[in-house]
N, CA, C and O atoms as CSV, one atom per row, in Angstrom:
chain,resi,resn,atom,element,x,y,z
A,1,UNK,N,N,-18.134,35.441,3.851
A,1,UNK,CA,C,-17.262,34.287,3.750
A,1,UNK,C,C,-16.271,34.352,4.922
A,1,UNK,O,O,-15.658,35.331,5.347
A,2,UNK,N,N,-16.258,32.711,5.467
A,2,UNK,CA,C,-14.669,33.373,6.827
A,2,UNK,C,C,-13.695,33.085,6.474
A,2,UNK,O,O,-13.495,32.964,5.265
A,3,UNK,N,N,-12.838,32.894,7.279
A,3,UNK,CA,C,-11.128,33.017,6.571
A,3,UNK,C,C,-11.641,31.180,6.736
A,3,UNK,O,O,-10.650,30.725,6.163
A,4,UNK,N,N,-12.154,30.402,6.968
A,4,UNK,CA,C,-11.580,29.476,6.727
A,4,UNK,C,C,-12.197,28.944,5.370
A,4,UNK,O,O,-11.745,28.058,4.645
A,5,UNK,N,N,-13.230,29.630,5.223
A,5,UNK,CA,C,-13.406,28.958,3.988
A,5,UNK,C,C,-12.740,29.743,2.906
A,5,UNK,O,O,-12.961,29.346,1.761
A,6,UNK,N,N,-11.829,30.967,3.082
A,6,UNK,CA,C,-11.186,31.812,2.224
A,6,UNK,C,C,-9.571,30.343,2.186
A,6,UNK,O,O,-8.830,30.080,1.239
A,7,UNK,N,N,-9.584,29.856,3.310
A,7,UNK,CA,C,-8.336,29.586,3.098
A,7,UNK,C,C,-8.464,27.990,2.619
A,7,UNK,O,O,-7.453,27.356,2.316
A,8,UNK,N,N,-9.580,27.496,2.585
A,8,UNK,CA,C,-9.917,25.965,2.090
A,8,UNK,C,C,-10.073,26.520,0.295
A,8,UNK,O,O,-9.231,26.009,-0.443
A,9,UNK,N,N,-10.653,27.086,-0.097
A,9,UNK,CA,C,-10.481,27.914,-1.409
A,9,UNK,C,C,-8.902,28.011,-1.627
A,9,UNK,O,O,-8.416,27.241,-2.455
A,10,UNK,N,N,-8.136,28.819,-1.008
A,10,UNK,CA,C,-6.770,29.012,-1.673
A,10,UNK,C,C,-6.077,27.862,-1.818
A,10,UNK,O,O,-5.397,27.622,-2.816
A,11,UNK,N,N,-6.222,26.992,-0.719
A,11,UNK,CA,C,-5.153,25.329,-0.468
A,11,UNK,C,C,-6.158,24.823,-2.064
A,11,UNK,O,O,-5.394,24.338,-2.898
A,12,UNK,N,N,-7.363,24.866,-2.451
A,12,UNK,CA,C,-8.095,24.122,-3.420
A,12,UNK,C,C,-7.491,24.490,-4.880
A,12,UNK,O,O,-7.529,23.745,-5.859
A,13,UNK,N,N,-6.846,25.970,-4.822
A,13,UNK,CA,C,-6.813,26.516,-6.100
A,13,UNK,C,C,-5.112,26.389,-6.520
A,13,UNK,O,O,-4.592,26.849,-7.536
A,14,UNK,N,N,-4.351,25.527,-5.270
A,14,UNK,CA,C,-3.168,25.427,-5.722
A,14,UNK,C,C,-2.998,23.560,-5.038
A,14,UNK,O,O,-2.029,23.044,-4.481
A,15,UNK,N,N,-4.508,22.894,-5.418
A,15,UNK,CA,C,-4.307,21.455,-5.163
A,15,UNK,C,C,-4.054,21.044,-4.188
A,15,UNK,O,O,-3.579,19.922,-4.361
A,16,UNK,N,N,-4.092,21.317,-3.114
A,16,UNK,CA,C,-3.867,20.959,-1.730
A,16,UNK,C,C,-5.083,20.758,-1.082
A,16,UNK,O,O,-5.467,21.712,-0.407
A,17,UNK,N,N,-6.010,19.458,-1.118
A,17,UNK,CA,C,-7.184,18.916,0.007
A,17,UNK,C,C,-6.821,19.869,1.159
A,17,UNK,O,O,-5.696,19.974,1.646
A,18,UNK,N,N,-7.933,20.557,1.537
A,18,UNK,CA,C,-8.436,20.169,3.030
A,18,UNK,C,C,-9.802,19.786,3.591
A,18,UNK,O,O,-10.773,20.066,2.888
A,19,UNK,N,N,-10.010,19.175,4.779
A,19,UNK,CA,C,-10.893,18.792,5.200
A,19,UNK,C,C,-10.964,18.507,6.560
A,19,UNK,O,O,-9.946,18.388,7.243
A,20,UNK,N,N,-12.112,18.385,7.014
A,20,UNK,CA,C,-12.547,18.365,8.511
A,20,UNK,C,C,-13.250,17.311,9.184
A,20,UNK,O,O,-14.179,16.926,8.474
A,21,UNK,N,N,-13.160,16.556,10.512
A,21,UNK,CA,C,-13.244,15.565,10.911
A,21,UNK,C,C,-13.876,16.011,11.990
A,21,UNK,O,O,-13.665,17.152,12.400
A,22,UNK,N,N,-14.742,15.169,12.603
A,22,UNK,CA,C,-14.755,15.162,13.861
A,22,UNK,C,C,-13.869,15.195,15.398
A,22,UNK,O,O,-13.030,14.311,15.573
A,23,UNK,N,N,-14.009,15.854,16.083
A,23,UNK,CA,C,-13.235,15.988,17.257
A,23,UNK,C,C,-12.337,15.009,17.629
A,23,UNK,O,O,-11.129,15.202,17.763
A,24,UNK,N,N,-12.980,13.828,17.820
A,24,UNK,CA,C,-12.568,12.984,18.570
A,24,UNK,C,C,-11.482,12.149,17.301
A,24,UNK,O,O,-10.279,11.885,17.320
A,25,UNK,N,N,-12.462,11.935,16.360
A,25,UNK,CA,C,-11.168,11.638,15.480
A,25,UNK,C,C,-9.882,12.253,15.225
A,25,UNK,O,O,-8.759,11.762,15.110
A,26,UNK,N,N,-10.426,13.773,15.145
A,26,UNK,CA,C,-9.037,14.568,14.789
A,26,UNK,C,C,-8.032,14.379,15.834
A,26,UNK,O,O,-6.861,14.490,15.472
A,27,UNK,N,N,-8.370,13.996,17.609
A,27,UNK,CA,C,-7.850,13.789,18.853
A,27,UNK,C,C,-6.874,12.563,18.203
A,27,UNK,O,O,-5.648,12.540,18.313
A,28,UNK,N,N,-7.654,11.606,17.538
A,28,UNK,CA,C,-7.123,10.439,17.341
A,28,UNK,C,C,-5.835,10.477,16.081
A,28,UNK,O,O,-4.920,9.665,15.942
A,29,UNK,N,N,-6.088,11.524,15.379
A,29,UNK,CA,C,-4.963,11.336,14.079
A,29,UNK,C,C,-3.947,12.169,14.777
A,29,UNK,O,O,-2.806,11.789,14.511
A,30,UNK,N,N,-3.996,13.074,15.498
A,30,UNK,CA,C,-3.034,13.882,16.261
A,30,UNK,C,C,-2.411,13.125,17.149
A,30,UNK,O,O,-1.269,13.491,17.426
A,31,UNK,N,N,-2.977,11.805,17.889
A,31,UNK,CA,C,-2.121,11.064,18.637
A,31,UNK,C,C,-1.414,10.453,17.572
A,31,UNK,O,O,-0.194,10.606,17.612
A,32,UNK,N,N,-2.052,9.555,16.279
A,32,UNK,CA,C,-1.013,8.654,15.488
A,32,UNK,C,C,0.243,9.467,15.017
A,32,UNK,O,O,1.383,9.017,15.129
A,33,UNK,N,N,-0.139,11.100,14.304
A,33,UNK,CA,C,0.970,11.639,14.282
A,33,UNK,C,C,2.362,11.964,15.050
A,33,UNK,O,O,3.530,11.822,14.687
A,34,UNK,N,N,1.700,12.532,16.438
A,34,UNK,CA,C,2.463,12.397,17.224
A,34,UNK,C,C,3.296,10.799,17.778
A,34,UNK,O,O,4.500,10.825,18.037
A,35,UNK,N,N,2.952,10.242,17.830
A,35,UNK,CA,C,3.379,8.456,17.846
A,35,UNK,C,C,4.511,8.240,16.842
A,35,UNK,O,O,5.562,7.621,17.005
A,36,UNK,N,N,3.998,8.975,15.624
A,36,UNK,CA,C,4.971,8.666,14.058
A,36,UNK,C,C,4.728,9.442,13.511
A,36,UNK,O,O,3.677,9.434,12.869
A,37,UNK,N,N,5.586,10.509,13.491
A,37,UNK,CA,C,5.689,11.783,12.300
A,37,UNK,C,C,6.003,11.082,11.211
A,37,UNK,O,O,5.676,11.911,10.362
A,38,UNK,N,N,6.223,10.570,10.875
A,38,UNK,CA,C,6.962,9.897,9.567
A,38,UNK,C,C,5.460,9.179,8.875
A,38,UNK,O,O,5.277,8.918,7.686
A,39,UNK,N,N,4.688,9.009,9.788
A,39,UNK,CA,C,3.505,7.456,9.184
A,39,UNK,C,C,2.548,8.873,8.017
A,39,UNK,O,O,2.329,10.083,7.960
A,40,UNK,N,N,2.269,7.491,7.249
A,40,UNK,CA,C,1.274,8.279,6.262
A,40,UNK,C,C,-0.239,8.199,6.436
A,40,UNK,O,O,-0.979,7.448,7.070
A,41,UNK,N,N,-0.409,9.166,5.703
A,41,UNK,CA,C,-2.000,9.329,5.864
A,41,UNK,C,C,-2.447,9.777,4.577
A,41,UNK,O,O,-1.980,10.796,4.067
A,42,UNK,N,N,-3.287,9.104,4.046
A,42,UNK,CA,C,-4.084,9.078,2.778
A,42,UNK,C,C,-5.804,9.615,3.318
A,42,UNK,O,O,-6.577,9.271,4.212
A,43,UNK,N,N,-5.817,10.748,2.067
A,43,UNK,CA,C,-7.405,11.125,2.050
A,43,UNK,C,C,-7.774,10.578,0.735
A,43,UNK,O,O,-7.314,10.704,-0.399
A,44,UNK,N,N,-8.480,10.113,1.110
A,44,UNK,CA,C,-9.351,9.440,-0.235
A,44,UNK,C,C,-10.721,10.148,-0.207
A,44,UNK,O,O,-11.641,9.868,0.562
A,45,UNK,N,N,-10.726,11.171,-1.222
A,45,UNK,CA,C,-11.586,12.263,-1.634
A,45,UNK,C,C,-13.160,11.782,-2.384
A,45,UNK,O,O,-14.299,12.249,-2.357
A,46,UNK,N,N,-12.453,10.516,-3.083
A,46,UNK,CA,C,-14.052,9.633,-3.339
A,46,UNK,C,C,-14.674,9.259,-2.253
A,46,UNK,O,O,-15.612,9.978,-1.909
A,47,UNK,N,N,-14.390,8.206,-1.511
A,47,UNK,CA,C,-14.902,7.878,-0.568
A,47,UNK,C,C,-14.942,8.696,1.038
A,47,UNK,O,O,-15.189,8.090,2.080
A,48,UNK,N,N,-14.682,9.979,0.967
A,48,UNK,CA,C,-14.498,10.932,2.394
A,48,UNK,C,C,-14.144,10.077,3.517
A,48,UNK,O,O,-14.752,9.834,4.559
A,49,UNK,N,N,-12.705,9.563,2.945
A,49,UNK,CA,C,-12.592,9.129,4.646
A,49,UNK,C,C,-10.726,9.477,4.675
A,49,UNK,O,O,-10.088,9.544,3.624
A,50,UNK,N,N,-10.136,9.647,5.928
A,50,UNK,CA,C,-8.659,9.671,6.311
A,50,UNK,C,C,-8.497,7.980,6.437
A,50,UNK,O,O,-9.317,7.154,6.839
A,51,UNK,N,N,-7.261,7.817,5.988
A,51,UNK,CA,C,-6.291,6.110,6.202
A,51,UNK,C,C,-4.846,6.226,7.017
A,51,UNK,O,O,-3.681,6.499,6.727
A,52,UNK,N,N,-5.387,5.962,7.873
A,52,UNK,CA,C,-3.937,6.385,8.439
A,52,UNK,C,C,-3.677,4.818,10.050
A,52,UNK,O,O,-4.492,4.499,10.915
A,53,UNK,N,N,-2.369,4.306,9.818
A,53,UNK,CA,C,-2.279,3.036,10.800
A,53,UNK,C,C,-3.230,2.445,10.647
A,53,UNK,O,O,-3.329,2.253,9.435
A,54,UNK,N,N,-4.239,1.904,11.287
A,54,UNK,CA,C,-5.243,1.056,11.257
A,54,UNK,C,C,-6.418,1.565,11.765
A,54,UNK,O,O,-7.281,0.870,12.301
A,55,UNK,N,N,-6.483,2.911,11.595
A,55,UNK,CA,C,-7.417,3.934,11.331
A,55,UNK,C,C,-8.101,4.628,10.414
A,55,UNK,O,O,-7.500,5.436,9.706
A,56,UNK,N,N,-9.465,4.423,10.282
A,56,UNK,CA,C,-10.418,5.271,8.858
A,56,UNK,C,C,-11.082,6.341,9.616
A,56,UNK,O,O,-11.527,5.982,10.706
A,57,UNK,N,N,-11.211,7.273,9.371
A,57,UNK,CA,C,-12.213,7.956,9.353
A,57,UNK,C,C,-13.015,9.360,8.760
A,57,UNK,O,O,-12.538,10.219,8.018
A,58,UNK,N,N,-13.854,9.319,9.115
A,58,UNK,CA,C,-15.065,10.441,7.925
A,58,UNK,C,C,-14.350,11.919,7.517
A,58,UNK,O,O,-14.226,12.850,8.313
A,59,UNK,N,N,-14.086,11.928,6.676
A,59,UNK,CA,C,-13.965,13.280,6.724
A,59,UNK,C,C,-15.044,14.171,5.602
A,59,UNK,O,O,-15.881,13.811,4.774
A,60,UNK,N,N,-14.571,15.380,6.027
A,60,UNK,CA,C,-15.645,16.167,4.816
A,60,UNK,C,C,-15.009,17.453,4.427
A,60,UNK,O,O,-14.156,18.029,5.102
A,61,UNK,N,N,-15.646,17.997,2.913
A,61,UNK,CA,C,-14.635,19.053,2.298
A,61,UNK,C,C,-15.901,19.261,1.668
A,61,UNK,O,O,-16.799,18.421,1.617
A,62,UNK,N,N,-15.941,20.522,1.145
A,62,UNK,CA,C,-16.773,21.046,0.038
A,62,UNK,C,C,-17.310,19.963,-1.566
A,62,UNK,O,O,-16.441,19.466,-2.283
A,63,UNK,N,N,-18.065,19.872,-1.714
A,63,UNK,CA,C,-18.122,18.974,-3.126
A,63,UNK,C,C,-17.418,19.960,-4.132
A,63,UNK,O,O,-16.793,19.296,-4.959
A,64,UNK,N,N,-17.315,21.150,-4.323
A,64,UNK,CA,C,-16.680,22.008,-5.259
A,64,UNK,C,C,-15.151,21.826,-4.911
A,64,UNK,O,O,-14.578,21.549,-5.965
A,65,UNK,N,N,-14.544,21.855,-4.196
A,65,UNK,CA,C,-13.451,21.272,-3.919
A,65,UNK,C,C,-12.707,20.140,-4.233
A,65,UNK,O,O,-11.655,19.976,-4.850
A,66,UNK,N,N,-13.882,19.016,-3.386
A,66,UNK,CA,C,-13.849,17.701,-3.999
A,66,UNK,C,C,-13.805,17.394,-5.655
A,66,UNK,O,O,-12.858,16.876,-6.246
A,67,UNK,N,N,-14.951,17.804,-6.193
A,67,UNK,CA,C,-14.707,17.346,-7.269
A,67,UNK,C,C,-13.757,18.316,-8.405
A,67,UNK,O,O,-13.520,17.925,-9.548
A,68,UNK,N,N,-13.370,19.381,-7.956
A,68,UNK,CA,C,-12.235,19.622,-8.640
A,68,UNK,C,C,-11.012,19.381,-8.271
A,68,UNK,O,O,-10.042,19.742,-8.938
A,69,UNK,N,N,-10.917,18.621,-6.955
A,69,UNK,CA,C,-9.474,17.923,-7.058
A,69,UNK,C,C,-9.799,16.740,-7.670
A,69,UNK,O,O,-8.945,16.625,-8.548
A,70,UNK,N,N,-10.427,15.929,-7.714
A,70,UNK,CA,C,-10.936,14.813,-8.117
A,70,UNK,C,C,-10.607,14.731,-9.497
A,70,UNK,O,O,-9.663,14.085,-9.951
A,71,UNK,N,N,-11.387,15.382,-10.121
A,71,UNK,CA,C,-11.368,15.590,-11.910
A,71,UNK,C,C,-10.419,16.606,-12.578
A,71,UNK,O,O,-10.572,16.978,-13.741
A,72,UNK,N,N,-9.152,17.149,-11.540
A,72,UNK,CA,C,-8.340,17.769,-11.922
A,72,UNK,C,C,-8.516,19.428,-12.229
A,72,UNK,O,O,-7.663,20.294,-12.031
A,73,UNK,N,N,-9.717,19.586,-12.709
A,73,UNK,CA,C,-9.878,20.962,-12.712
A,73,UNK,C,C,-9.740,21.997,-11.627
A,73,UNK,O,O,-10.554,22.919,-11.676
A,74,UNK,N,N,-8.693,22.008,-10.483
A,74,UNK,CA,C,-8.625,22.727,-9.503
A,74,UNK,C,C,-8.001,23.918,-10.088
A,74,UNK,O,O,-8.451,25.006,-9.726
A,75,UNK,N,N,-6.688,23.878,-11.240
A,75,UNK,CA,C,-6.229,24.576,-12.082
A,75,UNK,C,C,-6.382,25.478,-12.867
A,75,UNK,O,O,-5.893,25.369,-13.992
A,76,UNK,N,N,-7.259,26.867,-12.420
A,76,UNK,CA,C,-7.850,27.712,-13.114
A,76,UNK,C,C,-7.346,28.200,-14.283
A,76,UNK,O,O,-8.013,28.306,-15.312
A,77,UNK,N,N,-5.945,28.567,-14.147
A,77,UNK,CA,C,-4.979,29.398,-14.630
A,77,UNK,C,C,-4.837,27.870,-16.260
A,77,UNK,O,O,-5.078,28.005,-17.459
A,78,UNK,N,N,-4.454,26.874,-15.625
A,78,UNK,CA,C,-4.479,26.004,-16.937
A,78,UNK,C,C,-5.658,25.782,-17.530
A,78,UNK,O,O,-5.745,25.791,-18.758
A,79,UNK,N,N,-6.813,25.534,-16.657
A,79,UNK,CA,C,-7.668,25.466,-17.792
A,79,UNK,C,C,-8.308,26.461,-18.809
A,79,UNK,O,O,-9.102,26.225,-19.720
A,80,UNK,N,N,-7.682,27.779,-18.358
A,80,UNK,CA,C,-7.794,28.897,-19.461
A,80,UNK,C,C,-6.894,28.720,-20.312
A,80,UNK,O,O,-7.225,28.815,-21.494
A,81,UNK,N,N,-5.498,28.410,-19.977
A,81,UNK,CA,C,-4.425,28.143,-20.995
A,81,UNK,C,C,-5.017,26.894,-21.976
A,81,UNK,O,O,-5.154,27.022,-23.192
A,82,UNK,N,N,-5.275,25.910,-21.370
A,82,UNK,CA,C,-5.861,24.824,-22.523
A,82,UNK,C,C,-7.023,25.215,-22.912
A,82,UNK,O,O,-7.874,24.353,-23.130
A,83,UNK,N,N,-7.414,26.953,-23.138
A,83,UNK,CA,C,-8.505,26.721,-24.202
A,83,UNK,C,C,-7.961,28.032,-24.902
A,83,UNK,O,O,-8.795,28.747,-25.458
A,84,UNK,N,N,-6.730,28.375,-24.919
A,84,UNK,CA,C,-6.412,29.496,-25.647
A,84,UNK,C,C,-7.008,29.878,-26.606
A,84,UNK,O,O,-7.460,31.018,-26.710
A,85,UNK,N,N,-7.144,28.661,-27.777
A,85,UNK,CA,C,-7.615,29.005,-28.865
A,85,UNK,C,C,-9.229,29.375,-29.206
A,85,UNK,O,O,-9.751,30.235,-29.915
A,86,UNK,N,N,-9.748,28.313,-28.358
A,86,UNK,CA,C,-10.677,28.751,-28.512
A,86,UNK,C,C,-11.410,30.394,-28.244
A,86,UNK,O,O,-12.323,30.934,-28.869
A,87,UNK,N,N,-10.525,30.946,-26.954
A,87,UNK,CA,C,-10.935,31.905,-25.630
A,87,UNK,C,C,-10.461,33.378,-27.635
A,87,UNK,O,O,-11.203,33.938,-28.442
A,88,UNK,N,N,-9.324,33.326,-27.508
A,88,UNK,CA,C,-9.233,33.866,-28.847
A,88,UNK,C,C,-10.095,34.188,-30.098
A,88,UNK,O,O,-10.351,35.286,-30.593
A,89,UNK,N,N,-10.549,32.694,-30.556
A,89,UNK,CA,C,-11.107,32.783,-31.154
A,89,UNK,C,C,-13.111,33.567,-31.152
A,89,UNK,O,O,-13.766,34.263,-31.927
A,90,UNK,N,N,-13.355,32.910,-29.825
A,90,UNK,CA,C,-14.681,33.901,-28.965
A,90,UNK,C,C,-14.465,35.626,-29.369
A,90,UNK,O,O,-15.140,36.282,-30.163
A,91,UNK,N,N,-13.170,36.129,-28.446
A,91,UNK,CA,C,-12.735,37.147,-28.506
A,91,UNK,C,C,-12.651,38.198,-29.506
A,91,UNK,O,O,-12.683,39.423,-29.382
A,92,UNK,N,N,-12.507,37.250,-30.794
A,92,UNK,CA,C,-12.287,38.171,-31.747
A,92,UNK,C,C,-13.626,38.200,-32.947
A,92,UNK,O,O,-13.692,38.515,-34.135
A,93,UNK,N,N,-14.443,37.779,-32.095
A,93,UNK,CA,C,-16.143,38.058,-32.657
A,93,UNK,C,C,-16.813,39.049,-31.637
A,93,UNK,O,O,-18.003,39.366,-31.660
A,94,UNK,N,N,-15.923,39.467,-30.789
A,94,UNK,CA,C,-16.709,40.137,-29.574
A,94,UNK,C,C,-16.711,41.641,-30.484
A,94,UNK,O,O,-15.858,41.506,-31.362
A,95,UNK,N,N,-17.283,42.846,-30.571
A,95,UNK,CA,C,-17.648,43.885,-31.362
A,95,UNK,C,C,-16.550,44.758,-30.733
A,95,UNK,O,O,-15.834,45.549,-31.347
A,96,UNK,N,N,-16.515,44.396,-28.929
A,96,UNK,CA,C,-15.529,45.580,-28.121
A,96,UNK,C,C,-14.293,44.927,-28.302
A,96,UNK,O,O,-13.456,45.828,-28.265
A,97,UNK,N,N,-13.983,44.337,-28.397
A,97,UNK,CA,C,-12.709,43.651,-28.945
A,97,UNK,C,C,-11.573,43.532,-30.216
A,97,UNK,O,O,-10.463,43.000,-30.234
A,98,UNK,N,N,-12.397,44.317,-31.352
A,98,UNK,CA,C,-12.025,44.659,-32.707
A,98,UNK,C,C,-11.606,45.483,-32.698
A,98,UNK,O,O,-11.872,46.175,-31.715
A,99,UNK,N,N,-10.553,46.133,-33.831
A,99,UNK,CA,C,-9.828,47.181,-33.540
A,99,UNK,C,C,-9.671,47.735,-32.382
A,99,UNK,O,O,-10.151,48.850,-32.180
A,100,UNK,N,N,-9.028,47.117,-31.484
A,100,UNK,CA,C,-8.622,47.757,-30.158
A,100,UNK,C,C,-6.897,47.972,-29.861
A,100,UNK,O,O,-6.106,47.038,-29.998
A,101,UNK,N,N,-6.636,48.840,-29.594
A,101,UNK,CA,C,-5.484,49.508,-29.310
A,101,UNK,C,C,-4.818,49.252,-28.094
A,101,UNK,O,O,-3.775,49.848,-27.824
């Protein structure tokens, strides 16, 4: 695995998109930024594209990424918490799990 996909994983697991564009585009959102630090830019993760001034373009991210920012499950840590009961209840049919100290 390289660090960048170590580090597209970590930005994923605390909700933060990233994604990658082509050259020339990325040339192009780096000029609008520079032009207007202030201007916004929307990723729209359904449709893979950047919105930014009167500029679209392609971008791309992992579908595991995608669709767990998408459908919210990027949240590991909560979606174990929202199954406490159940994760418990598993647990305490497990044989190594009974009388344990």
């Amino acid at each position: 695995m390289s660090f960048a996909e170590i580090f597209a994983d970590n930005c994923t697991a605390i909700g933060l998109p990233t994604a990658s564009a082509e050259p020339g585009d990325i040339e192009n959102l780096m000029r609008f930024v520079q032009d207007d630090p202030a201007g916004e830019i929307t990723l729209d993760l359904d449709k893979g594209e950047a919105v930014y001034g009167d500029f679209q373009i392609p971008i791309k991210l992992s579908e595991q990424s995608r669709s767990a920012l998408v459908q919210g499950t990027w949240d590991s840590t909560a979606e174990l918490l929202s199954a406490k009961d159940r994760i418990k209840e598993v647990s305490s049919k497990l044989p190594y799990n009974r009388d344990f100290s």
